[in-house]
N, C-alpha and C positions, 0 to 999 in steps of 0.2 A: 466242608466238615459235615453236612447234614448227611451226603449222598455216602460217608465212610460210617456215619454214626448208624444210617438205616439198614447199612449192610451187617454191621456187627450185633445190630438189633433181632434182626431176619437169621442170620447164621450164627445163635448164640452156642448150638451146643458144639458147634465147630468153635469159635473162640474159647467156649467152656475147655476144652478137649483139650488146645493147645496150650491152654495155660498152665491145666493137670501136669500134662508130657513134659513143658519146661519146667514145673517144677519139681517131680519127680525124676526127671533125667539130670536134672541140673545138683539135687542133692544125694541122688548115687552117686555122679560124677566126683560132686565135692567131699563126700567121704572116701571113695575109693583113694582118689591121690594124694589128701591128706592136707591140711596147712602148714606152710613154713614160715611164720611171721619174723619178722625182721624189726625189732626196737633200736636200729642207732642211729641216732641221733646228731653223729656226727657228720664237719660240716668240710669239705674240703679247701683246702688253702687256710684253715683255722691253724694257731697254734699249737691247741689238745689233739688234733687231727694228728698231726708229722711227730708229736710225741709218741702217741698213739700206734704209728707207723715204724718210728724206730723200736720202738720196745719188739713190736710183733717180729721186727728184722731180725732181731737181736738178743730176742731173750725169747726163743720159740717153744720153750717147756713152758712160758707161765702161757701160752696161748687160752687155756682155756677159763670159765670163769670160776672165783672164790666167792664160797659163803660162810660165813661168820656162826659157830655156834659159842653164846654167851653164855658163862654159868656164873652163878652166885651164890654162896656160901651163904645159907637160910641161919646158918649158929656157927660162932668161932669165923674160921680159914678157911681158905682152898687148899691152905698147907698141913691140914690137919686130916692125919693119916683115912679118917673115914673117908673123906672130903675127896681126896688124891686118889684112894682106890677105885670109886663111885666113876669121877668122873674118866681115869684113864682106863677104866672099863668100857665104858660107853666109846668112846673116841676107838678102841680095836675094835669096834661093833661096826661102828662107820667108817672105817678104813676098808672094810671088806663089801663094802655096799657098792649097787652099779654104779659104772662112770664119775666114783672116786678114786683117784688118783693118787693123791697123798694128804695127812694129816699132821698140821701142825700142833701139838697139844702147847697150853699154856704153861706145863713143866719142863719144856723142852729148852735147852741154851737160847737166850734170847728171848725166850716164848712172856707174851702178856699176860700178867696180871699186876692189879693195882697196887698202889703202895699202901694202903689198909689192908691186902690180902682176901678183899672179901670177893674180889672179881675177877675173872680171867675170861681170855680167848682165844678160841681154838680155829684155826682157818682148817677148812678142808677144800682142797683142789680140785675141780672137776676137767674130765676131760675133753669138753665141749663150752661154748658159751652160752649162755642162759635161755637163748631160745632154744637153741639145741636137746639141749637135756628136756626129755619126757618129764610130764606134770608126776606120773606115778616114781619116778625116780625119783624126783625131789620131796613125794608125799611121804615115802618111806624115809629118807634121810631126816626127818621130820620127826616123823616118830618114832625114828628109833633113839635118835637126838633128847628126846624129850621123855624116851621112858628113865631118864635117871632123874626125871624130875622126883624129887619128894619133900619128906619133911626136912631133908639136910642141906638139897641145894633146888635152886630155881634155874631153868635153861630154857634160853629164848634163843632164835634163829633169826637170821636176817642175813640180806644180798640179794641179787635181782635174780636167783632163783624161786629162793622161794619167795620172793613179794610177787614173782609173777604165778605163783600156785599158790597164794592165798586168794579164796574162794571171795568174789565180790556178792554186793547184792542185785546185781542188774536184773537177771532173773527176775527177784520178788519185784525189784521197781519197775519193771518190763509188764510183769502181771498188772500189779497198781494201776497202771498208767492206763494200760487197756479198758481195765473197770470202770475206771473215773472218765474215759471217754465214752462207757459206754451208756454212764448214765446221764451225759450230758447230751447226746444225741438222743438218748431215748426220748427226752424233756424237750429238746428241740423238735424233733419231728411230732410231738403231741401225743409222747405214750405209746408210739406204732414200734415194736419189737423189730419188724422185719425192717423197715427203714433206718433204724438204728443199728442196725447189725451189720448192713454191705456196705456202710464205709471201711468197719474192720477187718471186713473177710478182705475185702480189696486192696487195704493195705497191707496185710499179713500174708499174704500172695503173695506179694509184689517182694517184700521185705527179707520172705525166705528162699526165693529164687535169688533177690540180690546178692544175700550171706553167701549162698553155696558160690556165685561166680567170685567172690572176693575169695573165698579159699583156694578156688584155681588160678586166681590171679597173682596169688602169692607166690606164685614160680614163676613170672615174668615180669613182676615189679615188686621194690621192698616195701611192702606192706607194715605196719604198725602191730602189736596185737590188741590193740584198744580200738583201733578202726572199726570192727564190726559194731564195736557197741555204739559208737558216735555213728555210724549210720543207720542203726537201730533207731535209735533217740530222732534223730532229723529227720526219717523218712515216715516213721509212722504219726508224731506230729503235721508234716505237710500230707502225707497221704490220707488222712482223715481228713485235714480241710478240704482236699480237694474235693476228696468223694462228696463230701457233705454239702458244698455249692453246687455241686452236680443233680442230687439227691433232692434236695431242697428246690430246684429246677423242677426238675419232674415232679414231683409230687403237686407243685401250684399249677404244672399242667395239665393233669389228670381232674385238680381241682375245677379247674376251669373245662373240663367238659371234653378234653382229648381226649383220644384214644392212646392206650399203655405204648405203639410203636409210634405216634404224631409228638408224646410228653417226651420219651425220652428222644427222637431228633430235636426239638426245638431246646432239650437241657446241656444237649452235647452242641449244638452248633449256639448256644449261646454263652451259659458259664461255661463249656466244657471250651473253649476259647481263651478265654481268661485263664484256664487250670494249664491249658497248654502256654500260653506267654507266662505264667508265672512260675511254671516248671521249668520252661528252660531255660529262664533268667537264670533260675535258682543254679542249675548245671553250670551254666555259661559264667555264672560269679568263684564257681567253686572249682572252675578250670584255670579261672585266672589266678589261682593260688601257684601255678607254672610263672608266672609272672615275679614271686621271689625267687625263683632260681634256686630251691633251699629242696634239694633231694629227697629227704626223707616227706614233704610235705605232699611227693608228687603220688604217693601209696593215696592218702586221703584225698584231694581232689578227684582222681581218678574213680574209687571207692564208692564213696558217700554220691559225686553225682552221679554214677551208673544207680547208685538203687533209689534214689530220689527221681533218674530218669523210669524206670519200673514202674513204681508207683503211680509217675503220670501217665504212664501206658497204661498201667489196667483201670486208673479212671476214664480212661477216652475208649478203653474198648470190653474188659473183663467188666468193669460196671455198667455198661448199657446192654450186653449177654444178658447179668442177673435179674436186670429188669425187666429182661424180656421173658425171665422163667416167671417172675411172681405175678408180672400185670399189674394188677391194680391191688394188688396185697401188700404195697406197700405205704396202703391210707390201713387207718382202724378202722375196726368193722363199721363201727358206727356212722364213718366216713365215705364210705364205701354203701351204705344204707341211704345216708340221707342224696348220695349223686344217683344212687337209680329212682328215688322218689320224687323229690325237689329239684333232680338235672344240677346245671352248672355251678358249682360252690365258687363264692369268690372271697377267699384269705384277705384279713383286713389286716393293714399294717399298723399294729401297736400303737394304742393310743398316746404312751409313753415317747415313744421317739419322734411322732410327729409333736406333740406336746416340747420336748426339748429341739428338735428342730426349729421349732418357730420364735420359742425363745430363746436362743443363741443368734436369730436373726436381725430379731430386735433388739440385743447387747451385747455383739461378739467382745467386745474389748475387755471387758472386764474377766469376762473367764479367762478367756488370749493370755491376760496378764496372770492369771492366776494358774493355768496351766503353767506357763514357761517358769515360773517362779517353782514349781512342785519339780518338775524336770532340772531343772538348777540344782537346788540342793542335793538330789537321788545323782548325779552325775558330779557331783562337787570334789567326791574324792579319789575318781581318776587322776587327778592332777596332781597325786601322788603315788600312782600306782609302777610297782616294780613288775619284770617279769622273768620269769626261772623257771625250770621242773622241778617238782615235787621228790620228793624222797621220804624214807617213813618215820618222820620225825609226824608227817602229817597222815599217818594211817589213822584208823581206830583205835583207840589207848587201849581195847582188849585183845588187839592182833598182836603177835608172837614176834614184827617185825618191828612195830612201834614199841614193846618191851624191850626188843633187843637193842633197839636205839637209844635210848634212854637208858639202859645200864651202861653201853660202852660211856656213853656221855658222862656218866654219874664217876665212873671209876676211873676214865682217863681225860676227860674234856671234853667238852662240845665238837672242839676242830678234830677228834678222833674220829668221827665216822665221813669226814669230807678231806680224808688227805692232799693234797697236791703232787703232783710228779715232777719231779726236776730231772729233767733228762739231757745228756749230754752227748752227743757225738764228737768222741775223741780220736785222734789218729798220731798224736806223739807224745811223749811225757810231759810236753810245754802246756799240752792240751788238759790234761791228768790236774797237770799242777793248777791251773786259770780255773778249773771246773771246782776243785778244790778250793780257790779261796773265793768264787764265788759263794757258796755255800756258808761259808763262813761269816760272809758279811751276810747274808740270810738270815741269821740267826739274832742279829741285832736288828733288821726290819721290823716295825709296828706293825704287830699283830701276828708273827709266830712264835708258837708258844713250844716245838723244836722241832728239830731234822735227825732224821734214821742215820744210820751211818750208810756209804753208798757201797753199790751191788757192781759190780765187775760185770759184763756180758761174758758169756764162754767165748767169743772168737776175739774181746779185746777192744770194741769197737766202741761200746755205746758204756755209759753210768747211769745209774738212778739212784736217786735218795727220795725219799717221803718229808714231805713239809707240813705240819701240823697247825692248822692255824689253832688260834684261839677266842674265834667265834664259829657258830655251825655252819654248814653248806650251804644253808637260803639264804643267809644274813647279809647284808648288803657290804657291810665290813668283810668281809671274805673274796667279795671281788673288787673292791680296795685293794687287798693284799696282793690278789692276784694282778693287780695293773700296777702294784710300785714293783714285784718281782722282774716283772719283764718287762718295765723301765729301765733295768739296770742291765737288762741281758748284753745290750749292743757294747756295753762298756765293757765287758768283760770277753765278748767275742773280739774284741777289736785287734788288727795285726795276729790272729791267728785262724788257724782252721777248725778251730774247736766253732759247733753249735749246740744252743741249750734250748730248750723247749720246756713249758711249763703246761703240763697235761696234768690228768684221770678224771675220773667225770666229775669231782664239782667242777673244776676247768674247761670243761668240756659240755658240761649242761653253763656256765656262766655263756660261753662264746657263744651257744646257740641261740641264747637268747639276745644276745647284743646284735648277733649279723639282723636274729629275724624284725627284733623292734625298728633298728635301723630300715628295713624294706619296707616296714608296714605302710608307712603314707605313700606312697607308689600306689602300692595296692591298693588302698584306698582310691586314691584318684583315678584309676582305670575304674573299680567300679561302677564310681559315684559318675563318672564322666557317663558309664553304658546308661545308665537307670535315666540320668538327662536326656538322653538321645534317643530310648525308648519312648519314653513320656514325652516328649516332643511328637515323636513319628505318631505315636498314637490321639492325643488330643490336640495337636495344633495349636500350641498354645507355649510360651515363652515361660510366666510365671510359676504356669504351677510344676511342671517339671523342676525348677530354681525352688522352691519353698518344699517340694518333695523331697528334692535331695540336701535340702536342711535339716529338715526333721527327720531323714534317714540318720542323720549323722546323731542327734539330739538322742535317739530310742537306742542307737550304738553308746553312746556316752552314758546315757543310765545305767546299762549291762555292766560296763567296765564298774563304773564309781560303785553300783549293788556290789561287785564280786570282790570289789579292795577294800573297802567298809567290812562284808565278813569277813574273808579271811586273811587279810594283808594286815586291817588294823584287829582284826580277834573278834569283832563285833560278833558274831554270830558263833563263833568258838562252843558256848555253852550251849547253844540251840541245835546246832547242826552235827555236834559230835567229833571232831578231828581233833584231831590230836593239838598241834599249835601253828601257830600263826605259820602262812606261806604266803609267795607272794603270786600273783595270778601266771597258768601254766603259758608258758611261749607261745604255742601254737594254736592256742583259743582264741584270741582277737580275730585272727587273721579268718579261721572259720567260720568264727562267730557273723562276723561283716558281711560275709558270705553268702550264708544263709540268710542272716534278717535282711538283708538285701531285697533277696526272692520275696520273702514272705511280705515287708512294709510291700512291696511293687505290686504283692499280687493285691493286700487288702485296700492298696491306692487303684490300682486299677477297677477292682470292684466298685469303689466308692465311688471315682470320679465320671467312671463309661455312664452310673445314672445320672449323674449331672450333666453330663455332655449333651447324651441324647434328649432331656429338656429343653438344655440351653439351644442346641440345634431345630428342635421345633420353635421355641415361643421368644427365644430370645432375651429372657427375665433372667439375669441372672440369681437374683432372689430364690424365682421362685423353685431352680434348680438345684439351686445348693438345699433347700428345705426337702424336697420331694428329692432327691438322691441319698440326703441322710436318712432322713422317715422311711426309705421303703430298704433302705442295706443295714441300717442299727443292729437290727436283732440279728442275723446272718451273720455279719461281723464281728458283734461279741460271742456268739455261740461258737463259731468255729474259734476265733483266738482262744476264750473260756479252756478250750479242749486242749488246745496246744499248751495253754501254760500250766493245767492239770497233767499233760505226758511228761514234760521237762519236768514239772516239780517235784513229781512221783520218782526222779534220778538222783534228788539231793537225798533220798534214804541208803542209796547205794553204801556210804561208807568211805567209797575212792573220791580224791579229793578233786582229780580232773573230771570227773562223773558227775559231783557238786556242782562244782562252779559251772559247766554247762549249763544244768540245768536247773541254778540258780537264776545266771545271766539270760538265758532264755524267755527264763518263767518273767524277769523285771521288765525285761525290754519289750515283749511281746504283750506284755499287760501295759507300761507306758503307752504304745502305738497304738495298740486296740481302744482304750479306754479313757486314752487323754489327747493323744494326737488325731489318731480320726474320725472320734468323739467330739472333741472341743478344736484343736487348734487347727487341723485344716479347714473345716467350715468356715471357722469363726474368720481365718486370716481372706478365705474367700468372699465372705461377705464384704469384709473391708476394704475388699482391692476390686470390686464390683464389677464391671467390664470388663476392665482390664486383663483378668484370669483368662480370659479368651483371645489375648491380641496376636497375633502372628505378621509378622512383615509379608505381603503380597509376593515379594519376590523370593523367598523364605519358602511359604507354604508352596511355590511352583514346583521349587527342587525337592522336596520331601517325598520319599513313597509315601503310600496311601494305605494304611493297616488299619480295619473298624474291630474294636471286640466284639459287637455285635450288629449283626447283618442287617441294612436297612431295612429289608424286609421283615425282621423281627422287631422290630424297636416298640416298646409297649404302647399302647393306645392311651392319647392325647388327655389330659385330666383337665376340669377347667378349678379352678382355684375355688376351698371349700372355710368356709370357717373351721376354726382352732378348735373346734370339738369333732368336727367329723374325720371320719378314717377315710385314707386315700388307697385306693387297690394294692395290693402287694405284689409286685412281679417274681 
């Protein structure tokens, strides 16, 4: 590492160069070909899947996707002549608009509106599916939709066109997030502007080279269109920490009397060690999301660790370039003043953290208990937590999709905006007839509130009816419904050729979430199994790899129980702005694991490499655990501090998967930083004394041999000082 770090030190404006070209080449590239993002979600050999499948077989006009425009009668009816002219005005307005195909108006035979008359709906057909259709296509059908809004009727839009061209806030939380890191390294580094700036240049490189490869990657794997943002959000949180122990390296080297190319080899062959095992953990955790075998999950894996791998590239080489442009401008002046007058500065580590070091020495247990006790409760209501996708019952109550959901609810029922699909493949009249009194007995099942009458396919082959429950799409009673429905299928396939399938996406978001809950402890266990076998290969040691991958799990169980508390039980409903209660999204745990994974390994690995190299010198296990917390506290908290200021600057976004992110983020990564390797790794290391270092002889034989830092760096020997004095900071 030293001999790649002095080369990228000496050749910075060649690295500088090459980073420009990739990112400039890399975002022509990604404009010129365009993104094709891919939202589906479905999962194959599911139910919703092969319903999904015959409908496409067999009814090839509705190929494309429907969105819903809702009107409502502000005075009187929809049936009253002003009311009527207004809105079938507007409906020939959008019949004529791009890649609308057809419109069903609510005056039409058959067409909805409620039985007060004050609500109607209009479906309009498009001739593509929802990623397909242009944002500007569906921004105009929007508003041309909505200029009939007035004083006579109210019209809201909704369908996964335009929920996917309703404008989020990622952006503005994108901005925030950056600010708030950047005033937290300003404070960290002691006021120095330049030093608080190249963790961001660094990750904001790195972040916009990745975006452009996921646009092109979007023609070779199904991509999400939320992806980019969810590797937004992870990469510039880990890409700041990384820079910043990097950062935070050099700067005490310069301190100490190096020269600008001596500081930053000894920051890259030291943390810059650490930022590479904790990055590819992080990669290597987020590849094993191929481990559920769940399609659509393999766009994100793929994704998020390509631009989290980026970001550890430009801290192991575009960061030691910029170092080498400013030299020693990245102390303050002042700083820079008193080493050409007074020579060698030596950084004293906080008297604060040696102070709580020493007393968690002499009484781990009682915080011990008092930590696990706070983590219990914050983790308590996982153990009721559901998991589903989101729909826009949970937008923002001022977005045009959560009105629209809320009036179809209000005028036809809840179960109106989460139909079901009963779908039949039939091949004789016996089929016709069994599919038919299936249906029938449907309608006395708990919990539909009723059935469409069924649709013929043009060739003969296939039926559908619509099933209405009478709870909404998230509701836990809806997928009740959905499991007594196709409880009852095989009795009605039974002695014949006829098959039913019970589809449309609440069907189709329930099964996804059931295959993926079902995988997640697998995944887990691969994990948690890596991060043991890591922390073993690296410190030698039996327990603490076992009590890491406890408390890995403990800062996971916070996440969940923070994210079902607000939005599963509403707790947080009033504060946070969503619409109403949801239950946490499918594919966030799985992520979530993922990443806190990397991250608890990487600030374990920081913490425990200075206790190692103590305990490897002097053999006090005491005095290791004290003088590893005192000299990484402050590092520790400043970088977490930052990450859970990027995530928490996502719960302004608005979108409810963008919340819970970085709700879950900001709780877990403050439990781990601030109470786990704060209070209870110490605390449970002091207790277990020797111990924390036992390895079997014939153990440590078979094991490679990985140091994060190089014998020949290992900081110089301290001799033990009284509880008022400060010990050197490395």
């Amino acid at each position: 590492m030293a001999s790649f770090a002095r080369w990228c030190f000496v050749h910075r404006k060649a690295v500088l160069a090459v980073w420009l070209i990739a990112l400039i080449g890399l975002f022509a590239i990604g404009q010129l070909v365009k993104a094709t993002y891919n939202n589906n979600d479905s999962l194959p050999g599911t139910d919703s899947t092969k319903a999904a499948q015959v409908l496409a077989t067999n009814f090839p006009a509705q190929a494309g996707d429907s969105e819903q425009i809702v009107v409502q009668a502000k005075q009187g009816t929809l049936r009253s002549p002003a009311a009527q002219t207004a809105v079938t005005s507007m409906l020939v307005r959008v019949t004529h608009l791009p890649h609308v195909t057809s419109v069903i108006s609510p005056y039409a035979p058959g067409g909805q509106i409620s039985k007060d008359g004050t609500i109607g709906l209009a479906t309009v057909n498009l001739d593509e599916q929802a990623s397909a259709v242009p944002a500007s296509a569906v921004t105009t059908l929007v508003s041309t939709a909505q200029s009939a809004d007035s004083s006579l009727l109210n019209v809201q839009l909704g369908g996964a066109a335009v929920e996917a061209a309703v404008p989020g806030g990622e952006s503005t939380s994108l901005i925030l997030g950056i600010v708030l890191a950047l005033v937290v390294l300003f404070i960290a580094f002691r006021r120095s502007v330049l030093a608080a700036l190249l963790p961001l240049i660094s990750a904001l490189v790195a972040i916009g080279a990745g975006v452009s490869v996921i646009n092109i990657l979007t023609h070779a794997i199904a991509v999400a269109s939320w992806v980019p943002y969810v590797a937004i959000i992870v990469s510039l949180g880990v890409g700041v920490d990384y820079a910043l122990f990097v950062v935070s390296r050099h700067r005490n080297g310069l301190l100490a009397g190096q020269s600008p190319e001596d500081a930053a080899v000894t920051a890259l062959n030291t943390s810059g060690r650490a930022v590479l095992l904790a990055g590819l953990t992080v990669c290597v955790a987020l590849l094993g999301l191929f481990a559920l075998q769940i399609s659509s999950l393999y766009g994100v894996a793929v994704c998020v660790s390509l631009v989290v791998g980026l970001t550890m590239a430009a801290s192991l080489t575009l960061l030691p370039a910029m170092l080498g442009f400013l030299g020693r401008k990245v102390l303050r002046r002042n700083e820079r003043s008193k080493l050409a007058a007074q020579g060698r500065q030596v950084e004293q580590a906080g008297g604060f953290w040696l102070r709580w070091a020493e007393g968690l020495g002499r009484r781990p247990l009682i915080p011990a208990i008092l930590a696990l006790a706070v983590i219990a409760i914050l983790a308590l209501p996982v153990l009721s937590m559901r998991s589903g996708l989101d729909d826009a019952s949970t937008d923002p109550t001022s977005a045009t999709t959560y009105q629209a959901y809320q009036l179809l609810a209000k005028g036809f029922g809840p179960g109106f905006n989460g139909p079901l699909d009963v779908v039949g493949q039939v091949n004789s009249p016996a089929d016709h007839a069994r599919f038919a009194s299936f249906l029938a007995s449907a309608r006395s099942v708990p919990g539909v509130a009723g059935i469409t009458p069924t649709q013929l396919s043009p060739n003969g082959k296939a039926e559908v009816a619509e099933v209405f429950p009478t709870t909404g799409p998230q509701d836990a009673a809806t997928t009740t419904l959905i499991d007594r429905l196709r409880a009852d299928v095989p009795q009605a396939e039974a002695g014949s050729t006829l098959a039913i399938h019970i589809g449309g996406d609440t069907a189709a978001n329930s099964d996804y979430s059931q295959v993926l809950s079902s995988k997640l402890p697998q995944f887990l266990a691969v994990v948690i199994g890596l991060a043991f076998l890591l922390l073993l290969v690296v410190f030698r040691s039996l327990l603490i790899p076992l009590v890491a991958s406890i408390l890995n799990l403990l800062s996971f169980g916070v996440a969940l129980g923070v994210m079902t508390a607000a939005f599963q039980f509403g707790w947080g409903k009033s504060l946070l702005g969503f619409g109403t209660t949801a239950p946490i999204e499918a594919w966030i745990p799985a992520l979530m694991f993922a990443v806190l994974f990397g991250l608890s390994t990487d600030y374990e690995v920081f913490l425990i490499s200075r206790m190692h190299e103590e305990w490897t010198l002097t053999g006090d296990n005491k005095r290791a655990v004290i003088r590893g917390q005192a000299e990484t506290g402050r590092v520790i908290t400043a970088a977490s501090l930052i990450m859970i200021l990027v995530f928490a600057a996502f719960i302004l976004t608005g979108q409810v998967a963008d919340m819970q992110i970085g709700l879950g983020f900001a709780a877990a990564i403050f439990v781990d930083a601030f109470i786990i390797r704060t209070v209870l790794v110490p605390a449970a290391m002091h207790m277990l004394g020797r111990a924390n270092w036992w390895l079997p002889v014939w153990l440590d034989r078979l094991l490679p041999r990985f140091h994060v830092e190089p014998a020949d760096l290992r900081p110089v020997r301290i001799e033990p000082q009284p509880a008022t004095s400060a010990t050197r900071h490395v």
